[in-house]
PAZAPA-4460 file (N, C-alpha, C; in steps of 0.05 Angstrom, whole numbers, plus 32768, in hexadecimal, padded with zeros to 4 digits):
% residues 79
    n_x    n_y    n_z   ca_x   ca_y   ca_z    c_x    c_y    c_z   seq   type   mol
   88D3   8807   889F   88B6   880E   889F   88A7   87F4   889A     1      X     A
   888B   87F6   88AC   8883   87D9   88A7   8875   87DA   8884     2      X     A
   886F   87C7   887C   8850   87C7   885A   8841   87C0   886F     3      X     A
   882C   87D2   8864   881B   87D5   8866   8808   87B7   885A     4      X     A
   87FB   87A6   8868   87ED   8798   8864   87C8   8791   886B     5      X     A
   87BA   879D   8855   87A5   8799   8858   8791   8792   8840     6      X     A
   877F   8785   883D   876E   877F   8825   8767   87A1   8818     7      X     A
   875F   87B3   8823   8754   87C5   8825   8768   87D4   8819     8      X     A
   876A   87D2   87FB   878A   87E9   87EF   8780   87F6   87DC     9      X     A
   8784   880C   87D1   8787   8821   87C2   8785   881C   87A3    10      X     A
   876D   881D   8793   8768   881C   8774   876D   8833   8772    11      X     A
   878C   8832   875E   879D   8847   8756   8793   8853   8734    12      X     A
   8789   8864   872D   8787   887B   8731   8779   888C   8749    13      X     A
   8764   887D   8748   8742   8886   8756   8745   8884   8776    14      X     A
   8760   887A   8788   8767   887B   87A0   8740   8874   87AE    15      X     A
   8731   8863   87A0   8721   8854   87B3   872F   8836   87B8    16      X     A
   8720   881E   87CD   871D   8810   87DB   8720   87F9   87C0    17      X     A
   8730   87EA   87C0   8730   87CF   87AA   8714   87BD   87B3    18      X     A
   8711   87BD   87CD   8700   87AE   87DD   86E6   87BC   87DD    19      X     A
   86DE   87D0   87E5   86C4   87DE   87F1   86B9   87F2   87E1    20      X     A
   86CF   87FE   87D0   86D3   8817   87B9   86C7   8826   87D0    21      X     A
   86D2   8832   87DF   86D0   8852   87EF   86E4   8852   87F4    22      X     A
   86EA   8873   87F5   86FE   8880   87F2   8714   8871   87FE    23      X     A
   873A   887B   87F6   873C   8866   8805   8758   887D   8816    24      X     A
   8760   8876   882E   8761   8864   8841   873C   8861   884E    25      X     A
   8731   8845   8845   8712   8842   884D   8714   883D   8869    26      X     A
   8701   883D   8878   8705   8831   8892   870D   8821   889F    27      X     A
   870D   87FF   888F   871B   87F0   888B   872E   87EE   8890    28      X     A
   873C   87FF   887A   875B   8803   8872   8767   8816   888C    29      X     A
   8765   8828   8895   8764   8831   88A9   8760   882B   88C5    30      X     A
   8752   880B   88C4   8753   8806   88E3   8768   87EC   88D7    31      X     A
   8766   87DE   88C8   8785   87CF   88C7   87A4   87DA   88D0    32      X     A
   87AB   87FE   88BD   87B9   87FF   88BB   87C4   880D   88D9    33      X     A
   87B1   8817   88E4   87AC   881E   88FF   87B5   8809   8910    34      X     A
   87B0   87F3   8914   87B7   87D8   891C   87D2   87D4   8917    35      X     A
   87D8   87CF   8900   87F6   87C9   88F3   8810   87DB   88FD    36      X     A
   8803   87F7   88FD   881C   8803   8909   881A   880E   8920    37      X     A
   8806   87FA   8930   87FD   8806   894F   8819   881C   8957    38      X     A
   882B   8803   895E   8846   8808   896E   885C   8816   895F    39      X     A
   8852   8826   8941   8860   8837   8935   884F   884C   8925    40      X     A
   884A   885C   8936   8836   8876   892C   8845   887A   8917    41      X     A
   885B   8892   8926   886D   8898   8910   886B   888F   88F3    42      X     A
   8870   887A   88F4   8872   8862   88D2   8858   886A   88C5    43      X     A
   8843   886B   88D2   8828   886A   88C6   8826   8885   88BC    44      X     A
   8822   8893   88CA   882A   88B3   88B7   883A   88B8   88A9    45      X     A
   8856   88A8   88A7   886A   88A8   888A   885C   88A1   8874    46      X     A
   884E   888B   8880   8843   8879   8867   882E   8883   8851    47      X     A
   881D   8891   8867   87FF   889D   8863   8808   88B1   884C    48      X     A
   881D   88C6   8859   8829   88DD   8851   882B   88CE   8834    49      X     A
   883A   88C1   8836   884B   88B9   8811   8836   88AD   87F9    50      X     A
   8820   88A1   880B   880F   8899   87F9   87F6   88B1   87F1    51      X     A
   87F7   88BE   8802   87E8   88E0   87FE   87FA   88E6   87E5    52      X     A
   880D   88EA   87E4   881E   88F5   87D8   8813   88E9   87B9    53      X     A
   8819   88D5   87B8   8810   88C6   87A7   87F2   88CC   8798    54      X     A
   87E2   88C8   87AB   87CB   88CA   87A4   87C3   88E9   8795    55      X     A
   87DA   8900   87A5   87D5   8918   8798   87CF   8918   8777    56      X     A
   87EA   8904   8772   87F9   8908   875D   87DC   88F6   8742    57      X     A
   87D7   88E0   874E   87C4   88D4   873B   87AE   88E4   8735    58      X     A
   879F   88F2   8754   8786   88FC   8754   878C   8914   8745    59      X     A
   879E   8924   8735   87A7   893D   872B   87B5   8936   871A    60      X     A
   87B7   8922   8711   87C7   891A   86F2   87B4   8926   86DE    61      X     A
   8798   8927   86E0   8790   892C   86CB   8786   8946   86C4    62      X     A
   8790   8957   86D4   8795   896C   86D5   877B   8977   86F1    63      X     A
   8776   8967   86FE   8758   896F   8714   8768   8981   872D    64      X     A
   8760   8991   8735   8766   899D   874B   876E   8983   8763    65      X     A
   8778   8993   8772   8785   897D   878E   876F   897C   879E    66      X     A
   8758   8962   879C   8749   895D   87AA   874E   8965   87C9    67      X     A
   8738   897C   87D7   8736   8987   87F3   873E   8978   8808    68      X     A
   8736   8957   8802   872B   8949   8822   873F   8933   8826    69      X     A
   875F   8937   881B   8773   892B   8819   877D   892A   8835    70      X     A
   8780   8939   8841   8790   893E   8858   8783   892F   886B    71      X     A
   875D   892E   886B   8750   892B   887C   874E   8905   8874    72      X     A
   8753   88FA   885E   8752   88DE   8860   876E   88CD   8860    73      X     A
   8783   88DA   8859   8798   88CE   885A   87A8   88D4   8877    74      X     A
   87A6   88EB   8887   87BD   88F6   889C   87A3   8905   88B8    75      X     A
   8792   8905   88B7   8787   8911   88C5   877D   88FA   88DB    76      X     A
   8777   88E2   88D5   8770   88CF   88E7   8785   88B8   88F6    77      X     A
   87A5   88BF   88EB   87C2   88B8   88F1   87BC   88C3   8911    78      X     A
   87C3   88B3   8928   87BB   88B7   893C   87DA   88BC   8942    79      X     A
***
Protein backbone atom coordinates (compact mmCIF):
# COMPACT_ATOMS: atom_id res chain seq x y z
CA UNK A 1 0.00 0.00 0.00
CA UNK A 2 1.32 3.28 -1.01
CA UNK A 3 1.78 6.44 2.49
CA UNK A 4 0.02 8.54 1.92
CA UNK A 5 1.86 11.82 1.29
CA UNK A 6 0.50 15.18 1.70
CA UNK A 7 1.02 18.51 3.83
CA UNK A 8 -2.65 18.39 4.45
CA UNK A 9 -2.76 15.57 7.58
CA UNK A 10 -5.00 14.93 10.33
CA UNK A 11 -4.77 16.89 14.04
CA UNK A 12 -5.43 13.80 16.04
CA UNK A 13 -7.92 14.09 18.30
CA UNK A 14 -10.05 16.81 16.43
CA UNK A 15 -9.42 14.91 12.79
CA UNK A 16 -9.19 18.74 11.29
CA UNK A 17 -6.51 19.95 8.68
CA UNK A 18 -2.82 20.59 10.50
CA UNK A 19 -2.65 23.12 7.54
CA UNK A 20 -6.14 24.84 6.89
CA UNK A 21 -7.99 23.41 10.22
CA UNK A 22 -11.19 22.14 8.16
CA UNK A 23 -12.35 19.12 8.56
CA UNK A 24 -10.14 16.67 7.55
CA UNK A 25 -9.80 14.66 4.66
CA UNK A 26 -9.92 18.83 3.58
CA UNK A 27 -9.96 19.33 0.00
CA UNK A 28 -6.54 19.57 -0.27
CA UNK A 29 -5.93 16.46 1.31
CA UNK A 30 -8.29 14.81 -0.92
CA UNK A 31 -7.15 16.08 -4.24
CA UNK A 32 -3.47 14.99 -3.27
CA UNK A 33 -4.53 11.77 -2.11
CA UNK A 34 -6.69 11.36 -5.15
CA UNK A 35 -3.53 11.99 -7.23
CA UNK A 36 -1.29 9.64 -5.20
CA UNK A 37 -3.39 6.64 -5.64
CA UNK A 38 -4.69 7.65 -9.10
CA UNK A 39 -3.58 4.03 -10.46
CA UNK A 40 -4.75 2.29 -7.14
CA UNK A 41 -8.36 3.11 -6.16
CA UNK A 42 -8.62 0.10 -4.36
CA UNK A 43 -5.56 1.25 -1.82
CA UNK A 44 -7.26 4.57 -1.33
CA UNK A 45 -10.42 3.22 0.15
CA UNK A 46 -8.32 0.74 2.37
CA UNK A 47 -6.68 3.63 3.56
CA UNK A 48 -9.58 6.10 3.94
CA UNK A 49 -11.54 3.08 5.52
CA UNK A 50 -8.72 2.57 8.40
CA UNK A 51 -8.25 6.06 9.11
CA UNK A 52 -12.27 6.50 9.45
CA UNK A 53 -11.86 3.84 11.69
CA UNK A 54 -9.60 5.68 13.56
CA UNK A 55 -11.12 8.79 13.58
CA UNK A 56 -14.33 6.92 14.97
CA UNK A 57 -12.45 5.94 17.80
CA UNK A 58 -10.87 9.55 18.81
CA UNK A 59 -14.07 11.47 17.84
CA UNK A 60 -16.04 8.98 20.55
CA UNK A 61 -13.39 8.53 23.10
CA UNK A 62 -14.97 10.94 25.02
CA UNK A 63 -17.82 9.46 25.18
CA UNK A 64 -19.64 11.82 21.97
CA UNK A 65 -21.89 9.98 19.77
CA UNK A 66 -20.42 8.77 16.27
CA UNK A 67 -20.35 11.96 14.42
CA UNK A 68 -23.22 11.59 11.23
CA UNK A 69 -20.99 13.02 8.26
CA UNK A 70 -18.18 10.33 8.59
CA UNK A 71 -18.99 8.26 5.75
CA UNK A 72 -19.65 11.34 3.66
CA UNK A 73 -15.89 12.84 4.29
CA UNK A 74 -13.75 9.98 4.62
CA UNK A 75 -15.35 7.16 1.86
CA UNK A 76 -17.99 8.87 -0.05
CA UNK A 77 -15.71 10.93 -2.42
CA UNK A 78 -13.13 7.57 -2.94
CA UNK A 79 -13.86 7.43 -6.61
Amino acid sequence: MLVPRTEHLPARPSWDCLVCDRSWPCANAKSDLAGQYERFPANLAIYMASVMYDAVEDLTATGEPTPADLYERFLAWVG
